[in-house]
DOZAGU-584282 format. One record per residue (C-alpha): y, x, z; residue number from 1. Coordinates in nm, 3 decimals, decimal comma, always signed. Layout:
# residues N
         y         x         z   num
         Y         X         Z   NUM
...
END
This chain:
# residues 359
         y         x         z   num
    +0,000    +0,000    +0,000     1
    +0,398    +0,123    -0,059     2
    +0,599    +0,172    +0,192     3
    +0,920    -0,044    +0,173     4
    +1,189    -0,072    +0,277     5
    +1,462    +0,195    +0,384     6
    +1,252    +0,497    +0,265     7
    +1,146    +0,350    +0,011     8
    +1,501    +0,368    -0,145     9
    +1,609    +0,686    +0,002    10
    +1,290    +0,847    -0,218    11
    +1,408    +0,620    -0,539    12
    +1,801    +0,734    -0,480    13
    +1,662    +1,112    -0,372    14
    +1,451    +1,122    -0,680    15
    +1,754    +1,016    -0,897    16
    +1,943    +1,297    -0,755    17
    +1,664    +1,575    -0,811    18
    +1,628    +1,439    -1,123    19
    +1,801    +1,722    -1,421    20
    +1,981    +1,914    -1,115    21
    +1,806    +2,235    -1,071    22
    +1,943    +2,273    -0,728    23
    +1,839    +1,964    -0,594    24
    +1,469    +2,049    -0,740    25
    +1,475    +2,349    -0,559    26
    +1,535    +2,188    -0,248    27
    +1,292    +1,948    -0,317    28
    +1,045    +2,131    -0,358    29
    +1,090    +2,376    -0,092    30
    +1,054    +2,016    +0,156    31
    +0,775    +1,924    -0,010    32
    +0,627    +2,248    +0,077    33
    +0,767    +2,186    +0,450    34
    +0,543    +1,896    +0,403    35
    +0,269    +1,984    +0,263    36
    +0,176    +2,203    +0,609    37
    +0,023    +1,834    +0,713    38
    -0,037    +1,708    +0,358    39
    +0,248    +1,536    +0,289    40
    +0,380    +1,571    -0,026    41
    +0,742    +1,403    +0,078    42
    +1,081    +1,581    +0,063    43
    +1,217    +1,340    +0,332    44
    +0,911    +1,410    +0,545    45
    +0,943    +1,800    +0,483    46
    +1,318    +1,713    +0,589    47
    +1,235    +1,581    +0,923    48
    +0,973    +1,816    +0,995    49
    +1,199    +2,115    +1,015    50
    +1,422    +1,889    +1,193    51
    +1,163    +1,931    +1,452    52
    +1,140    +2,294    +1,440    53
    +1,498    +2,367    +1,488    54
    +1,527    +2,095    +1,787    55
    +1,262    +2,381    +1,924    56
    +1,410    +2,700    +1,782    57
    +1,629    +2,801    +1,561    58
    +1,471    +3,171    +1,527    59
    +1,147    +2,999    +1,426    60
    +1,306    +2,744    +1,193    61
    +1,513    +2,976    +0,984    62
    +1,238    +3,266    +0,974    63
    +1,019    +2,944    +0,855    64
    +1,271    +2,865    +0,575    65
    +1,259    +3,228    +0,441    66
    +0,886    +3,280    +0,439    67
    +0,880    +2,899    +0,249    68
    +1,113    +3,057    -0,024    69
    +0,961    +3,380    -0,050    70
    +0,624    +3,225    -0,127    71
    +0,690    +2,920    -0,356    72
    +0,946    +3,204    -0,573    73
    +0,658    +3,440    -0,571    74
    +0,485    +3,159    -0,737    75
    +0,746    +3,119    -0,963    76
    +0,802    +3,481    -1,050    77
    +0,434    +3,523    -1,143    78
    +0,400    +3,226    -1,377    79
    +0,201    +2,979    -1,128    80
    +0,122    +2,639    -1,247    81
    +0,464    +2,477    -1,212    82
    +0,333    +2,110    -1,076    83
    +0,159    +2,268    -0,831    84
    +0,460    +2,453    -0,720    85
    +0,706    +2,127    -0,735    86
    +0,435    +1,967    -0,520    87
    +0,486    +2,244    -0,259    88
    +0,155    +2,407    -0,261    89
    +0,275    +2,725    -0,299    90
    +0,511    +2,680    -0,005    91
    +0,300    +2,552    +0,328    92
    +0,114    +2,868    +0,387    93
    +0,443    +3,058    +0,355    94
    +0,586    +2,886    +0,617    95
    +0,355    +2,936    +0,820    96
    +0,365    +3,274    +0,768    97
    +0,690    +3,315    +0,878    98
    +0,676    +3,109    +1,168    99
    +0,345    +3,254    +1,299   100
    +0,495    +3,600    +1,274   101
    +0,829    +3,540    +1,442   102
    +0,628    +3,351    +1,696   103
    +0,379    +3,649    +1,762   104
    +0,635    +3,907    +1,722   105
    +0,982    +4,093    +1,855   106
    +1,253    +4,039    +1,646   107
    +1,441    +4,303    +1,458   108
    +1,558    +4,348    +1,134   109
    +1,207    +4,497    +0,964   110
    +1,045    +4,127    +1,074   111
    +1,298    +4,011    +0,814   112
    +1,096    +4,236    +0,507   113
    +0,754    +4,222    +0,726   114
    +0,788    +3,813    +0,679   115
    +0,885    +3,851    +0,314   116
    +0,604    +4,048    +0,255   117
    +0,401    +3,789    +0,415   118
    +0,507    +3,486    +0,188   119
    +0,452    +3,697    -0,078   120
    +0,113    +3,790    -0,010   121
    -0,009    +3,408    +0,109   122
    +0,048    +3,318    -0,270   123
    -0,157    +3,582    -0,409   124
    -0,426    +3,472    -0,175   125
    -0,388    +3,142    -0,191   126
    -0,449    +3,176    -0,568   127
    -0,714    +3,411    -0,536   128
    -0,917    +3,169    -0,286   129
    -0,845    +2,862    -0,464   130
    -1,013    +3,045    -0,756   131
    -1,313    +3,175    -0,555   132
    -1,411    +2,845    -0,419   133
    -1,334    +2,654    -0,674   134
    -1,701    +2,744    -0,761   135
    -1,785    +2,501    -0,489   136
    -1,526    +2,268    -0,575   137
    -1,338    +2,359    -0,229   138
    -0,981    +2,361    -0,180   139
    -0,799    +2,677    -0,008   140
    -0,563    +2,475    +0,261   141
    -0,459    +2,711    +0,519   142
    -0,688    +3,007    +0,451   143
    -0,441    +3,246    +0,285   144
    -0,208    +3,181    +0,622   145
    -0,479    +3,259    +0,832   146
    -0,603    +3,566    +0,613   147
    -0,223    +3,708    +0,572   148
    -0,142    +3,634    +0,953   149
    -0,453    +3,768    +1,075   150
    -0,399    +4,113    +0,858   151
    -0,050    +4,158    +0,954   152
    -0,066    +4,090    +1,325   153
    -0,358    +4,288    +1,375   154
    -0,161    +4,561    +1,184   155
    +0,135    +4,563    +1,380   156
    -0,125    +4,712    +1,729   157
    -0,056    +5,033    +1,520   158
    +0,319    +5,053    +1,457   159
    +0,532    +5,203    +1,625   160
    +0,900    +4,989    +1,499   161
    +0,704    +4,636    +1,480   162
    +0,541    +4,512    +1,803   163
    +0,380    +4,220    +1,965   164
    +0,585    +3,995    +2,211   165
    +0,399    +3,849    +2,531   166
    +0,267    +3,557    +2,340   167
    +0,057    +3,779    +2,112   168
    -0,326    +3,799    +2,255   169
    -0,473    +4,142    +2,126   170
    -0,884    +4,105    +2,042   171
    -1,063    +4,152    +2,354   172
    -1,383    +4,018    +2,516   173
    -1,298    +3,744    +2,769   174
    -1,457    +3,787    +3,121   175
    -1,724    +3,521    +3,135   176
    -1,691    +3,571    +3,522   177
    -1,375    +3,401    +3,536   178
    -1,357    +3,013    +3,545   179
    -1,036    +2,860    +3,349   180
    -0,824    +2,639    +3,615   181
    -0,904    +2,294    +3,458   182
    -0,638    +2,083    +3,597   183
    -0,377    +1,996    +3,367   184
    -0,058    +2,140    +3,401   185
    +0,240    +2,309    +3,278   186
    +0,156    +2,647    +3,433   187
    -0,022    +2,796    +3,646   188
    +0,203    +2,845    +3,918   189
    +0,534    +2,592    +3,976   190
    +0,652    +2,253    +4,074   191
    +0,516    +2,040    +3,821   192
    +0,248    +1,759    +3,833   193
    -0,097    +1,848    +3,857   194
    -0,368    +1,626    +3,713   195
    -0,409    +1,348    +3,451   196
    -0,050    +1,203    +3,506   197
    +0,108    +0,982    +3,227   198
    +0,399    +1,301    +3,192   199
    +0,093    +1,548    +3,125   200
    -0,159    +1,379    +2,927   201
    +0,180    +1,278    +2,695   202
    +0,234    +1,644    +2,678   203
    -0,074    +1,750    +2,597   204
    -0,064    +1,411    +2,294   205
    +0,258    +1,524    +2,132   206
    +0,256    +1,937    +2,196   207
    -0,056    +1,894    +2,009   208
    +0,068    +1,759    +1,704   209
    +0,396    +1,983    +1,724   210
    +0,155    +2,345    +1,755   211
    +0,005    +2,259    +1,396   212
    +0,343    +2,449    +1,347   213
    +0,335    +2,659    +1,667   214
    +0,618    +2,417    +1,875   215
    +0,528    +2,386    +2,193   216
    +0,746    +2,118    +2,290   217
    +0,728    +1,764    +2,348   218
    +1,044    +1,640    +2,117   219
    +0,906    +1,849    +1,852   220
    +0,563    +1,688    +1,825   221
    +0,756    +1,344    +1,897   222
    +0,949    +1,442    +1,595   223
    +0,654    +1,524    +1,374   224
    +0,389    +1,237    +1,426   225
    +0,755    +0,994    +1,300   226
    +0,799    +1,220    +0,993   227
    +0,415    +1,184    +0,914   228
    +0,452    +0,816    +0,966   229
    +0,737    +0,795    +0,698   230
    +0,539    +0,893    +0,428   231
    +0,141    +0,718    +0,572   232
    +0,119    +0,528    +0,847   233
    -0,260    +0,641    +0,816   234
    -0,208    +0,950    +0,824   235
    +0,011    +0,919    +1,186   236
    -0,232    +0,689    +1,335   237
    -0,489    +0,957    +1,230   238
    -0,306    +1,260    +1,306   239
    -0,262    +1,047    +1,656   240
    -0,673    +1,010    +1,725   241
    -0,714    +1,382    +1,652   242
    -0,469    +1,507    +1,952   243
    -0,613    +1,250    +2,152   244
    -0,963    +1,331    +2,078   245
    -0,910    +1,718    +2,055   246
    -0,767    +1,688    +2,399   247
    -1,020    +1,479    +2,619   248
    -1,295    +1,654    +2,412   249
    -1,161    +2,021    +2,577   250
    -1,095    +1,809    +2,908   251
    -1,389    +1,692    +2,929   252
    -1,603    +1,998    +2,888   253
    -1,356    +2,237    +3,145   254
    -1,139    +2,403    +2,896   255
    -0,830    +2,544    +3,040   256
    -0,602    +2,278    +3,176   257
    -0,308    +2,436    +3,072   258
    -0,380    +2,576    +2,704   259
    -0,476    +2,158    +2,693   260
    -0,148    +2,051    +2,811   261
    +0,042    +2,291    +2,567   262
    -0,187    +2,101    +2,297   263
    -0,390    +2,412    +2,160   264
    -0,719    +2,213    +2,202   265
    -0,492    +1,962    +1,983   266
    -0,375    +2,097    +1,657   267
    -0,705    +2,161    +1,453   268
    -0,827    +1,841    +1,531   269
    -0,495    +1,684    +1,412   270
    -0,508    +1,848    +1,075   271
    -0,904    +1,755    +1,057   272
    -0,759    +1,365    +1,116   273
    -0,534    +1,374    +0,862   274
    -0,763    +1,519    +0,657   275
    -1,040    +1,273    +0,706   276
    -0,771    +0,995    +0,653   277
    -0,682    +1,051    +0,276   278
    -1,156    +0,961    +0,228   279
    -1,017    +0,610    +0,226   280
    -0,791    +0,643    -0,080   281
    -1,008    +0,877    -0,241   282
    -1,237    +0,558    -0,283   283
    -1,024    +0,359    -0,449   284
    -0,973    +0,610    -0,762   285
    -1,203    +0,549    -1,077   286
    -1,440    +0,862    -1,087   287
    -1,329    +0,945    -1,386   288
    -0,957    +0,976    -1,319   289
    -1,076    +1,181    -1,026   290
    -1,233    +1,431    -1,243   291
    -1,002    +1,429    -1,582   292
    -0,659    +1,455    -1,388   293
    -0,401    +1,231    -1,524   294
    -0,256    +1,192    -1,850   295
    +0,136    +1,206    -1,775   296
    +0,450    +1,363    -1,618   297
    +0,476    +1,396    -1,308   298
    +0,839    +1,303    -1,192   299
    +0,981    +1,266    -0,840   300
    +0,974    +0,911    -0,739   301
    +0,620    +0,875    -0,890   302
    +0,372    +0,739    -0,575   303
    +0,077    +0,683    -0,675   304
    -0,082    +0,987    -0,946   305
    -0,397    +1,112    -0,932   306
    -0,496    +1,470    -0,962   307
    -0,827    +1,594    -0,916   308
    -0,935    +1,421    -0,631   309
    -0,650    +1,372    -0,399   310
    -0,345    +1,238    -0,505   311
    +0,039    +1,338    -0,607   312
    +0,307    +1,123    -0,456   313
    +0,631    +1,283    -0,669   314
    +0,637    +1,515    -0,759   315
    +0,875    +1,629    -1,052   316
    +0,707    +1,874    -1,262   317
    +0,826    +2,009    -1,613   318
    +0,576    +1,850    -1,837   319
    +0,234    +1,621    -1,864   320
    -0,056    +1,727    -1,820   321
    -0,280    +1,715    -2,141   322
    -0,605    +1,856    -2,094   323
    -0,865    +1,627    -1,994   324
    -1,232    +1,729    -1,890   325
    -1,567    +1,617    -2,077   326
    -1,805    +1,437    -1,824   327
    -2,009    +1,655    -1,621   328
    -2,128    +1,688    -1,286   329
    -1,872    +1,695    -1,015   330
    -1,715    +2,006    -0,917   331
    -1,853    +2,181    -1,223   332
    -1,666    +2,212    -1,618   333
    -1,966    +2,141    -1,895   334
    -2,079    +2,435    -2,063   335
    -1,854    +2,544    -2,337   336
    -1,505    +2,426    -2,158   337
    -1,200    +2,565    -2,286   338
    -0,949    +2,782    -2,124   339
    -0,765    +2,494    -2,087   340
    -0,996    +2,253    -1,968   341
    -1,098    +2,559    -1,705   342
    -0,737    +2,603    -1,611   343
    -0,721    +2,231    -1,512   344
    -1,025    +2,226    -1,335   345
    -0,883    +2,495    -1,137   346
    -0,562    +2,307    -1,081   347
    -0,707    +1,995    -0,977   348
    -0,936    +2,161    -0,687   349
    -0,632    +2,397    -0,548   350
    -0,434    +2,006    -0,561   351
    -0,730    +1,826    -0,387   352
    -0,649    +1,725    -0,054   353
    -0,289    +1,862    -0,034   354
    -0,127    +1,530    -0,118   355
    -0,093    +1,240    +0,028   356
    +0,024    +0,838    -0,091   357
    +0,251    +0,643    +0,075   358
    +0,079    +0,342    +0,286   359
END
């Protein structure tokens, strides 16, 4: 179903805008990126969620913004696919990047080029993955963030002018001896409640959703689950479950109290709901359209496109796509597919599952 009202004018007007102004398309497709982080392919979602990030920090939320730019024009620069790029799939991991490095480490002025670096190098692996397991008609998602973050953190315990801050955990074997204090609370030592109080098991709910981007606050995560419900209700309700769930699950079997209230038994299981939540749509697109791709441009304003097997909610790319795919068996080209129809098959998996419709 389309969402009406308000938004659904601020996306026709917003589209209108984009529309012939390269500006305007570069913004838009640097919040669609924003976005795309919980598969939401919506500029005014994108908008909203680094609304959030700034309410939390402003050193996070710009160093966001330039590892976002660095990998969606790295895209650019080497000639990616450009409707994957306007639908911000170059851009998500990027973000990331930055954010999870400024999180993890001190700030000076070579975490400005060790960031850039970053973005750059989540777009070479994003389009290296999506090409690897494309074989087993697998998406990429977050593994190039992961991959880059994990390579450049790890580094870093062997520089001498870029080091870890007190939030970075070096790899070490955790004393089984130890018990984790499983009451829920803020911290382990201070004034605050202590228990499963209506003001901690909300904390744990929201700072959940808000650490898919590493916020640990509660008006960040507040923030977040509204700009996932402007663009699929389904999608928030869903995103919802998974806190809730990833929560009591780590409650119930004695994980730490605290890392639960600051929502890091939260996050994966948010992204897994939102995940899970786009099976329903998936349903309701003919098989074959699901496997051919669609047979049009793709302009901002457009809701309802499919590509591969998710599907493109505007998107504003420069052309149609043209190249359809004989029948075969899913996941796998015929033998003797073109370049072409290889290139779209490609395409379509690295697009599967990174968009969202409105509901």
């Amino acid at each position: 179903m389309v969402a009406a009202g308000a938004p659904r004018r601020a996306a026709e007007t917003w589209g209108q805008m984009v529309e012939g102004n390269p500006v305007l398309t570069v913004v838009d497709t640097l919040l669609r990126g924003t976005g795309q982080v919980m598969f939401q392919n919506n500029p005014l979602t994108g908008l909203i969620f680094l609304a959030g990030i700034f309410v939390n920090s402003g050193k996070l939320g710009g160093l966001g913004i330039l590892g976002l730019a660095t990998s969606t024009l790295t895209a650019y620069l080497l000639g990616a696919d450009r409707t994957l790029i306007r639908n911000g799939l170059f851009g998500f991991n990027g973000i990331l990047v930055g954010i999870g490095l400024a999180f993890f480490l001190n700030y000076n002025g070579l975490l400005i080029g060790y960031i850039i670096l970053g973005g750059a190098l989540s777009t070479v692996a994003f389009m290296a993955l999506a090409n690897l397991l494309s074989v087993w008609d697998m998406p990429a998602l977050t593994a190039p963030f992961v991959l880059t973050a994990w390579l450049l953190l790890f580094a870093v315990l062997l520089f001498a002018n870029l080091r870890p801050n007190l939030l970075f955990i070096a790899p070490a074997a955790p004393d089984v001896r130890v018990l984790p204090p499983t009451a829920l609370r803020e911290a382990a030592t201070g004034v605050g409640a202590i228990g499963l109080t209506p003001v901690n098991m909300t904390n744990a709910l929201f700072r959940g959703i808000g650490e898919v981007m590493f916020q640990d606050k509660l008006a960040t995560g507040v923030i977040f689950l509204f700009a996932i419900f402007v663009n699929s209700r389904i999608s928030a309700l869903f995103a919802f479950l998974g806190s809730v769930l990833g929560g009591w699950t780590a409650w119930t079997i004695g994980a730490s109290g605290i890392a639960i209230f600051h929502g890091l038994y939260g996050f994966n299981s948010v992204l897994t709901g939102i995940a899970l939540s786009g099976l329903r749509r998936h349903r309701r697109v003919p098989r074959a359209h699901r496997h051919a791709g669609a047979d049009r441009t793709v302009r901002a304003g457009d809701v309802d496109l499919p590509v591969g097997e998710g599907r493109v909610q505007g998107a504003g790319a420069d052309g149609p796509c043209r190249h359809h795919h004989r029948r075969g068996p899913p996941g796998r080209l015929p033998d003797g597919g073109s370049r072409a129809d290889r290139a779209h098959g490609r395409r379509a998996l690295m697009t599967r599952g990174q968009a969202r419709t409105t509901d």
